[in-house]
C-alpha positions in Angstrom: 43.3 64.1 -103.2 42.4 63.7 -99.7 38.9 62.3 -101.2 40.6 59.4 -102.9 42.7 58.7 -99.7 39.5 58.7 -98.0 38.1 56.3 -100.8 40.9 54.2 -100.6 40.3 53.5 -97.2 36.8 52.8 -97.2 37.7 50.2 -100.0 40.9 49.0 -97.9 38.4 48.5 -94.9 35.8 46.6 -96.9 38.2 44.4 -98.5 39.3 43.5 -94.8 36.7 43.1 -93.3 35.6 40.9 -96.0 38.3 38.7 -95.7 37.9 38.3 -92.1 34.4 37.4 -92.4 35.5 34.8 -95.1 38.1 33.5 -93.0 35.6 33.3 -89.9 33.1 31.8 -92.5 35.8 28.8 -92.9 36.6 28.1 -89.4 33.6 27.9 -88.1 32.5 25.3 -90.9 35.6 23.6 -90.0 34.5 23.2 -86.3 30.8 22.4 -87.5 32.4 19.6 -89.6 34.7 18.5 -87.0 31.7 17.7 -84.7 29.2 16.2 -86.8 32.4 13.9 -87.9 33.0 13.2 -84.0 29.1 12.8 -83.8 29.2 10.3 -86.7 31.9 8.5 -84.7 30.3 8.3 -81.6 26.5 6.8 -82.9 29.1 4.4 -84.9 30.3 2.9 -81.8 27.2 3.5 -80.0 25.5 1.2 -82.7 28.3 -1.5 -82.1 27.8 -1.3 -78.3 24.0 -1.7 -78.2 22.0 -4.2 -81.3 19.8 -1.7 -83.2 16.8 -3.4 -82.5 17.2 -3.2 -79.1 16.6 0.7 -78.7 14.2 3.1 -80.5 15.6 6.5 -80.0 18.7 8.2 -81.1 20.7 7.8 -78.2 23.5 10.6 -79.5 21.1 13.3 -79.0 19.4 11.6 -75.2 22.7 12.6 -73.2 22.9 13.7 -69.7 26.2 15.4 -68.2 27.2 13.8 -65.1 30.4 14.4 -62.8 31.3 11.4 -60.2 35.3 10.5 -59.6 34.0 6.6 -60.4 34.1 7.3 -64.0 38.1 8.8 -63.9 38.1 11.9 -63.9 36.5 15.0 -61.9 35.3 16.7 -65.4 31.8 16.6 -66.5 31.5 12.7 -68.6 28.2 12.4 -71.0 26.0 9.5 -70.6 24.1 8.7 -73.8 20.8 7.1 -73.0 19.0 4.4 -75.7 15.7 3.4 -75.0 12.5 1.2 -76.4 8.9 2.2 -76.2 10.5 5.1 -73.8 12.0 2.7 -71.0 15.8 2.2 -70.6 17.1 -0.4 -73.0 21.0 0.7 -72.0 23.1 3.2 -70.8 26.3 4.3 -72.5 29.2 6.1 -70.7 31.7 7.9 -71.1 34.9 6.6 -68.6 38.4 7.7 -67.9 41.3 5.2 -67.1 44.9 4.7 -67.4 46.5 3.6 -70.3 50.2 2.5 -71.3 50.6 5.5 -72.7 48.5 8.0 -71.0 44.9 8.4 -70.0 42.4 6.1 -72.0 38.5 7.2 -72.9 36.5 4.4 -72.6 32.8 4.5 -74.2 31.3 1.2 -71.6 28.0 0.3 -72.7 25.7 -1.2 -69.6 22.3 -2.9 -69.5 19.8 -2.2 -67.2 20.2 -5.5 -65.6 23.7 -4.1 -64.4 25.3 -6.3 -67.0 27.9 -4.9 -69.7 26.9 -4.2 -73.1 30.2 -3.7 -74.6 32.8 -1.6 -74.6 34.7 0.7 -77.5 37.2 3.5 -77.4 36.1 7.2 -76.6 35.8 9.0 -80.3 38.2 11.5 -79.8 39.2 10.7 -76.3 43.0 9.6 -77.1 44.4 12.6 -78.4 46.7 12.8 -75.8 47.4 9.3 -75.1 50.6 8.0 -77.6 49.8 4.3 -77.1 46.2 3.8 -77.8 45.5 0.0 -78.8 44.6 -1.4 -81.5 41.0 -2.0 -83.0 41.6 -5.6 -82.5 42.8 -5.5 -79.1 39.8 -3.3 -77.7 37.6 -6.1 -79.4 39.4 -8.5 -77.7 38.4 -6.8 -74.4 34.9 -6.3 -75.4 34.8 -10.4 -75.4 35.8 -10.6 -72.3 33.5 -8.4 -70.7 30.6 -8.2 -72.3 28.1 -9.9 -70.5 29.5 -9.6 -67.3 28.3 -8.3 -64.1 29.8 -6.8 -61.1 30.2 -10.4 -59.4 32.6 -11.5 -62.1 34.9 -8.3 -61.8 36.9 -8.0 -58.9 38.2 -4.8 -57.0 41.9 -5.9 -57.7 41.5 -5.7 -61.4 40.7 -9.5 -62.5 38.0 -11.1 -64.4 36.6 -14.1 -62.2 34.5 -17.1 -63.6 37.6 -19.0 -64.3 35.8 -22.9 -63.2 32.8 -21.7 -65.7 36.1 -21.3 -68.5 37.8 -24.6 -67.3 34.0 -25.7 -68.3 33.7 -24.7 -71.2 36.8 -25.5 -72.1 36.1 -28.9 -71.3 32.8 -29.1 -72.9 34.5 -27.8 -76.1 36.7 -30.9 -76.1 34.3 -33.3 -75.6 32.6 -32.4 -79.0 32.9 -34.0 -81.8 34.7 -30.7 -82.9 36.6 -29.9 -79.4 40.0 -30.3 -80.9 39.4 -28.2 -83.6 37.7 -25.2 -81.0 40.7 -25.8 -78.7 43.1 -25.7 -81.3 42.0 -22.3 -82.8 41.3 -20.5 -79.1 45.0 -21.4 -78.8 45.9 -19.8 -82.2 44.6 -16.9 -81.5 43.9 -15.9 -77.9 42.2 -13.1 -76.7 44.3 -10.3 -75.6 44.4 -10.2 -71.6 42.0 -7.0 -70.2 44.4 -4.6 -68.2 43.5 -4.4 -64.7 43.2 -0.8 -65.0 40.5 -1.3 -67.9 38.7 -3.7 -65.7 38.7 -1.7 -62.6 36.8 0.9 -64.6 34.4 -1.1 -66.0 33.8 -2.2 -62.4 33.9 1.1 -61.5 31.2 2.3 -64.0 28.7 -0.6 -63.0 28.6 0.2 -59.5 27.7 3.9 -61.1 25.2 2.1 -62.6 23.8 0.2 -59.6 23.8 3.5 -57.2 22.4 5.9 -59.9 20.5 3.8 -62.6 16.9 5.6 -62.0 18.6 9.0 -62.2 20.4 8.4 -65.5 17.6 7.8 -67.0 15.5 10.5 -65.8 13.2 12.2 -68.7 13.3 15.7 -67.5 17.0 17.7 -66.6 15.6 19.2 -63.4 15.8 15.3 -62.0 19.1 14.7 -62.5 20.7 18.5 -61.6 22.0 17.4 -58.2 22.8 13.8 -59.8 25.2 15.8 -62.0 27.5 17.6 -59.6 27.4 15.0 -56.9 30.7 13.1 -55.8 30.6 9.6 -54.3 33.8 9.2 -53.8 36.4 6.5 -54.8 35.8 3.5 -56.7 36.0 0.6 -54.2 
């Protein structure tokens, strides 16, 4: 009797064991399926930041870590790096700023001339935030600052280049067409770019401008003290 107790154990103890390996089996494909859905996610919005023919590489998998308090937050932020022919054809970083209803990830796409790329929610960024915009509204801000430099973006949170708008503007009416132009940018204006959203995209290019050579260093060792450094507020 004591044998079969002992076998029933054994067999008690196998069957557990197995079902904790099964169970560990799961999870862990759950997490592997969870990033490589995040990972889809990000080269999605990478690929609507940056044209595809304007980088070579997969710019996903070309990532430095880097820690500054110009980019929101004193945690470690990746910058994804997308190149051509192996020289810098953008940078793409990860930002933190404040949103209506919490923090907001940013994903700010910058040229190597210092000039913005585009700009996209962080994939999986938000969680915490219970007001993240719209699709259509982060487009609308993309609009309005892609293309721009660090002239055009004040410190106070305001876009500038407002006589080159009263230009166009202007030009657009004098078409043969203006009317019609006016008419429909008045039917459906762009949503106005939060100062906070603006101050850190400002924020970012001046990243840019101090540590562009760094970011785009080839080989870790070259951008260890890059990663850790602090340069203090945005201004």
């Amino acid at each position: 009797m004591t044998r079969d107790i002992f076998l029933a154990g054994v067999l008690l103890l196998l069957f557990s064991a197995g079902g904790v390996a099964a169970m560990v089996g799961i999870y862990q494909a759950a997490i592997e399926r969870s990033d490589r859905n995040r990972e889809l996610a990000l080269m999605r919005e990478i690929q609507q930041l940056v044209p595809d023919d304007a980088y070579d590489n997969e710019p996903a998998s070309d990532k430095v870590d880097v820690r500054s308090s110009r980019l929101g937050t004193i945690a470690e932020m990746p910058v994804y790096r997308a190149r051509k022919g192996g020289e810098p054809a953008a940078a793409i970083i990860s930002t933190m700023t404040a949103g209506e209803g919490g923090s907001l990830g940013l994903l700010i796409g910058v040229y190597p001339n210092g000039t913005v790329a585009g700009l996209r929610l962080l994939p999986g960024g938000n969680a915490a935030n219970n007001a993240v915009p719209s699709e259509t509204t982060v487009a609308g801000w993309d609009r309005e600052l892609a293309g721009r430099g660090l002239d055009e973006l004040s410190p106070e949170g305001a876009i500038l280049r407002e006589e080159e708008a009263e230009d166009e503007e202007q030009q657009a009416a004098e078409d043969d067409d203006g009317e019609a132009q006016v008419a429909e940018a008045e039917a459906d204006p762009a949503p106005p770019v939060p100062p906070d959203v603006v101050r850190a995209v400002r924020s970012v290019l001046l990243y840019v401008e101090q540590h562009g050579e760094t970011l785009f260093a080839e080989q870790p060792q070259d951008v260890e003290q890059h990663e850790v450094e602090d340069d203090g507020p945005a201004t």
